[in-house]
N, C-alpha and C positions, 0 to 999 in steps of 0.2 A: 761905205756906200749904203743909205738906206734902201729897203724894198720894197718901196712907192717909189725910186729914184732908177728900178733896176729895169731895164726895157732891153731886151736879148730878144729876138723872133729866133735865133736859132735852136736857142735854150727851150723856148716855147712850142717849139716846133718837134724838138727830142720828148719833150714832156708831154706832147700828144701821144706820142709815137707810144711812147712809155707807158702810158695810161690805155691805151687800146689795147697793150698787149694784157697789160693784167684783167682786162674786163670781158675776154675771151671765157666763157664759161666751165670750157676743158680746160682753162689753166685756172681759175680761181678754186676750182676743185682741191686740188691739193691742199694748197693753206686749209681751206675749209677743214678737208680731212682732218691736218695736224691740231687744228683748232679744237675739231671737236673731240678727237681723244686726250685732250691736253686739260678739257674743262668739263666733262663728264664726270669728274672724281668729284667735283662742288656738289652733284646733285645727287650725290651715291647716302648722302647723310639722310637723316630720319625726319628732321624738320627744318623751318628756315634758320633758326639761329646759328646753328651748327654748318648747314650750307651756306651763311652770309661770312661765318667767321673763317672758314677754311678758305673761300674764296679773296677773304682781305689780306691772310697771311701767305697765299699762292701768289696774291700781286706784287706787296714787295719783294717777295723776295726775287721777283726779276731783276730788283736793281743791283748794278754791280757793284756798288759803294753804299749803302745804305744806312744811315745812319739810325743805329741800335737806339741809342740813348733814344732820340726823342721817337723811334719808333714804341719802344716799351710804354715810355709816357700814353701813347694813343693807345695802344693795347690795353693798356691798364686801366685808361678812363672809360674805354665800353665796358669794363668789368665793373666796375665802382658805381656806374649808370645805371646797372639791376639788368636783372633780366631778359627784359621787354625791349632792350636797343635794339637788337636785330632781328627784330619780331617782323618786322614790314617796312616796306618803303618808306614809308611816311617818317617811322619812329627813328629810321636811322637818322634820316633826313633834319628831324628836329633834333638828335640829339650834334649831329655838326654844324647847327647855329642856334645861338641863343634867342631868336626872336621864331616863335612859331610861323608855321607857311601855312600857306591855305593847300587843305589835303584834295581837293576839286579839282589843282590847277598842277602840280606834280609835273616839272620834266626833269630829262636825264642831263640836263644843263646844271640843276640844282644840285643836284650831286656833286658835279665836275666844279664848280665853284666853290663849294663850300668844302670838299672835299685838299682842296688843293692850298686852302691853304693851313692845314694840318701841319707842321712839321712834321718831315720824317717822310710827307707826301711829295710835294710839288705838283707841275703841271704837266710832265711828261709821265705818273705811275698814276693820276689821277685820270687823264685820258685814256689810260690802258685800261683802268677798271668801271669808265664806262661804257668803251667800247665792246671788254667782254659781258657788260649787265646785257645790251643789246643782246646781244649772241645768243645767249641765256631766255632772256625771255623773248624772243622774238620768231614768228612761224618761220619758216623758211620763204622764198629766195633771202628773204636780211637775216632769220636766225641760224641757229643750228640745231635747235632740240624743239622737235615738235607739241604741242601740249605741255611741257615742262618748264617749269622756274622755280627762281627762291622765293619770290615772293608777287602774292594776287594781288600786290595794290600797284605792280611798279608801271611809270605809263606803259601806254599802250601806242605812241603816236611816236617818233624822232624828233628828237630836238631840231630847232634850224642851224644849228653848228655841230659839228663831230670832231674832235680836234685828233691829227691822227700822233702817235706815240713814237713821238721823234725821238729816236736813239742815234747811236755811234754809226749803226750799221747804215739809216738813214741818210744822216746828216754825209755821210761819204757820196753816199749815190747822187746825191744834191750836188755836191763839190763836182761830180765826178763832170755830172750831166751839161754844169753851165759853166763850167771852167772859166772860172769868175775868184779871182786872188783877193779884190779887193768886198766883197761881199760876206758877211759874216752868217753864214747860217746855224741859225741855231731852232726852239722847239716855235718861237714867236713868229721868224721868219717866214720859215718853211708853212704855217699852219696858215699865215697871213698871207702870203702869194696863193696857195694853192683856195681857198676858201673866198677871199675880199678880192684878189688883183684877177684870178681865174675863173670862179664862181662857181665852183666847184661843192654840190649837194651835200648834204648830210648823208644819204646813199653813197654816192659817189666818193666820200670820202673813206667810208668803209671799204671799198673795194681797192683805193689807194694804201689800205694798211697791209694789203697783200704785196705791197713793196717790203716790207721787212721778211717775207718769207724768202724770194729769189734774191734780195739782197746778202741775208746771213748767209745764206746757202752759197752765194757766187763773191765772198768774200775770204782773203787770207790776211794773216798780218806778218809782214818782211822785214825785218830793219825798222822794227815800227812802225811801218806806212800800212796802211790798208792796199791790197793789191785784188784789184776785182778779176777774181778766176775762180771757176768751179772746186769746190773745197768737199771730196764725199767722205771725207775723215768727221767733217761736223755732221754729215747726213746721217753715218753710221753711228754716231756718237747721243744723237737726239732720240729720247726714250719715247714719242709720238707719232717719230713721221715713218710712213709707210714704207718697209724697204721695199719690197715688190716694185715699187714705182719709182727709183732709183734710177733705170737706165730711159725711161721717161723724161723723168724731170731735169738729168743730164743734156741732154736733147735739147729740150726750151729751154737750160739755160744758157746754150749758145746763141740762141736768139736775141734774149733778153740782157746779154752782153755785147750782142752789134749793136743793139740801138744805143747804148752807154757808149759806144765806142763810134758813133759814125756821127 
């Protein structure tokens, strides 16, 4: 079944629900938190180059399969580039497509498209890494580091798309939410309903990527399956997230497993 073809009110009715609870400010807190002690280490470096390159090797290596080979290939080709690749927005920017941009008009779209199709990237570790560029350079309510970035040229405005970093942990809660067999969600799907059929902000879509925090968090795997239950084995095991707020975030995630469940 395509997802221009998929018409569920109840699905959509859960995915309000769902969406309201993440945009609670006492609860987007959390993620923030993990967020921001997870990307703090980017800007612990002395210049941008150094801050762009630890931050590209932090991204992949979120994938769970990630393919070496043609990731070394990219590695290798900012090196071989000289120096000045990861000097500024701009230069990264021209050195992932061969036709210069105009440096006036710079968004975080340009990234994400030229970005993705890198081998070794795609379009689910390229949305990740501009989602965290925002984060980075953006004041607060949208960033996390005030006055701080990698680099002075990156925009300053949002893109009108944010595409959010559909994983495993996602793509479950999706399945979970619209208990829908014949529907294939995948990073196209899910980014296409929630964005083009929903209409869902560039904002907004940011505060949707706080579904992967209470998702991993309220996720086990049984027999193979994904089984959506409070898991504090992964809470105690993550080197970011605040234990103090353990018996907290316990709490709201009984919450945030009714509305999957009702």
């Amino acid at each position: 079944m395509r997802i221009k073809n998929f018409d569920n009110p109840m699905f959509e009715d859960k995915l309000n629900e769902l969406f309201r609870f993440l945009s609670v400010p006492e609860h987007r807190v959390y993620n923030q938190n993990l967020q921001r002690e997870y990307l703090k280490q980017v800007l612990s470096y002395s210049n941008p180059s150094e801050s762009a390159m630890s931050h590209l090797y932090l991204t992949v290596n979120t994938q769970s399969q990630p393919n070496l080979d043609e990731l070394a290939k990219f590695f290798k080709s900012i090196h071989d580039n000289g120096k000045n690749t990861l000097t500024s927005y701009s230069e990264f920017n021209d050195f992932l497509k061969a036709d210069k941009l105009n440096k006036n008009q710079l968004t975080y779209e340009d990234i994400y498209q030229n970005l993705k199709e890198k081998n070794g990237w795609g379009p689910k570790t390229s949305a990740l890494y501009v989602k965290e560029l925002i984060l980075l350079h953006f004041p607060s309510p949208i960033g996390l580091f005030e006055g701080q970035a990698i680099w002075a040229d990156a925009p300053k405005a949002l893109p009108d798309r944010i595409y959010l970093p559909v994983d495993s942990v996602i793509l479950s809660v999706f399945k979970k939410l619209s208990d829908e067999t014949k529907l294939n969600w995948n990073f196209v799907n899910v980014n296409s309903f929630l964005i083009d059929k929903c209409k869902y902000s560039a904002e907004q879509m940011l505060v949707w990527d706080d579904l992967w925090f209470w998702g991993y968090f309220n996720q086990k795997i049984e027999k193979a399956e994904r089984v959506h239950e409070w898991n504090p084995n992964k809470y105690w095991a993550n080197l970011y997230a605040d234990k103090s707020k353990i018996g907290e975030i316990e709490k709201l995630s009984a919450q945030y497993r009714r509305i999957l469940e009702s």
